[in-house]
C-alpha positions as CSV (number, residue, x, y, z in Angstrom):
1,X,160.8,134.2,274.9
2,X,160.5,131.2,272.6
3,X,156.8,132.3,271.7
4,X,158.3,135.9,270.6
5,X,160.7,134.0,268.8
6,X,158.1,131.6,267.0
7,X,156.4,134.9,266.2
8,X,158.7,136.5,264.5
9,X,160.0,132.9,262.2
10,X,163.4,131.9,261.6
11,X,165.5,135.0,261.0
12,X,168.8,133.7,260.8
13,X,171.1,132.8,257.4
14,X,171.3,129.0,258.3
15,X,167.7,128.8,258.6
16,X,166.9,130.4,255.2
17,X,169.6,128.5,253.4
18,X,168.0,127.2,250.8
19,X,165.3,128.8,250.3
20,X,164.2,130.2,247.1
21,X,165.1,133.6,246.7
22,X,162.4,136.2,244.9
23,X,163.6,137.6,241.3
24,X,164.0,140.7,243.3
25,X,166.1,139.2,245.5
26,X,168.4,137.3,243.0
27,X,168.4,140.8,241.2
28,X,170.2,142.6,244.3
29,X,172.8,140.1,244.8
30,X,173.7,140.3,241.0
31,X,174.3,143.9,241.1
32,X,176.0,144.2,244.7
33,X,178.6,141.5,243.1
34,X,179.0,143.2,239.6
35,X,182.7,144.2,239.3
36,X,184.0,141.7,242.4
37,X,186.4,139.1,241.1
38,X,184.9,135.8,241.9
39,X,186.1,133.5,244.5
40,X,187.6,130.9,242.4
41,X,190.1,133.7,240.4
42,X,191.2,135.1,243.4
43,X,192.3,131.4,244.8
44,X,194.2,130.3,241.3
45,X,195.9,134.0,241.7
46,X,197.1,133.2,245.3
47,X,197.7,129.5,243.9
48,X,200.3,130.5,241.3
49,X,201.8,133.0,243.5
50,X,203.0,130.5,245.9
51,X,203.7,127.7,243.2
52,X,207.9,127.2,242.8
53,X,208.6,128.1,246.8
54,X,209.9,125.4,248.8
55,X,210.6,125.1,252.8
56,X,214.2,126.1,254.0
57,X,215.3,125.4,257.2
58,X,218.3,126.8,259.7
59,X,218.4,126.7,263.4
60,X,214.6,125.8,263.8
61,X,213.3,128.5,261.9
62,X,211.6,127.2,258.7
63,X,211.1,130.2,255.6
64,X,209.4,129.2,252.2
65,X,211.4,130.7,249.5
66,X,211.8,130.6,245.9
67,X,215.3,130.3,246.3
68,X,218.0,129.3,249.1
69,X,217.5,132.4,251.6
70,X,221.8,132.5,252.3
71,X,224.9,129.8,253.2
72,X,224.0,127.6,256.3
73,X,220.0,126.8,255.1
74,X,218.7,123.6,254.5
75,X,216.1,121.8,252.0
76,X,213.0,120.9,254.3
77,X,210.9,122.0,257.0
78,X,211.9,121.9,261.0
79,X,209.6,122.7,263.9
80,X,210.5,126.1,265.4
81,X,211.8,125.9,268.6
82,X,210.5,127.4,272.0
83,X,212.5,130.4,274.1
């Protein structure tokens, strides 16, 4: 088995991390990611979405919210408790 494997030479992504890539290569990746939003936008978009909300706290149940979610909740997080 390992001799079939040793044959064939690493064919997995950690073993070819790394590893230059061909200008064909580089070309496909380009143009398979044209039009995606990058990584890093989609992370400041989720970012500022949750920026401003705060934990709120009644009867062990803990909710992030903008504002107060009714009468009776609390400023601050609780652990939720078991049934």
């Amino acid at each position: 088995m390992k001799n079939k494997i040793s044959l064939l030479g690493n064919t997995n992504a950690k073993g070819n991390k790394g590893k230059p890539k061909s200008e064909e290569h580089k070309l496909k990746i380009s143009l398979a990611n044209k039009g995606k939003p990058k990584p890093e936008t989609s992370k400041l978009k989720q970012s500022a979405s949750m920026s401003g909300r705060r934990w709120w706290s009644k009867d062990g149940i803990s909710v992030k919210n903008r504002e107060c979610p009714g009468e009776g909740w609390v400023l601050g997080r609780t652990s939720i408790k078991k049934k």
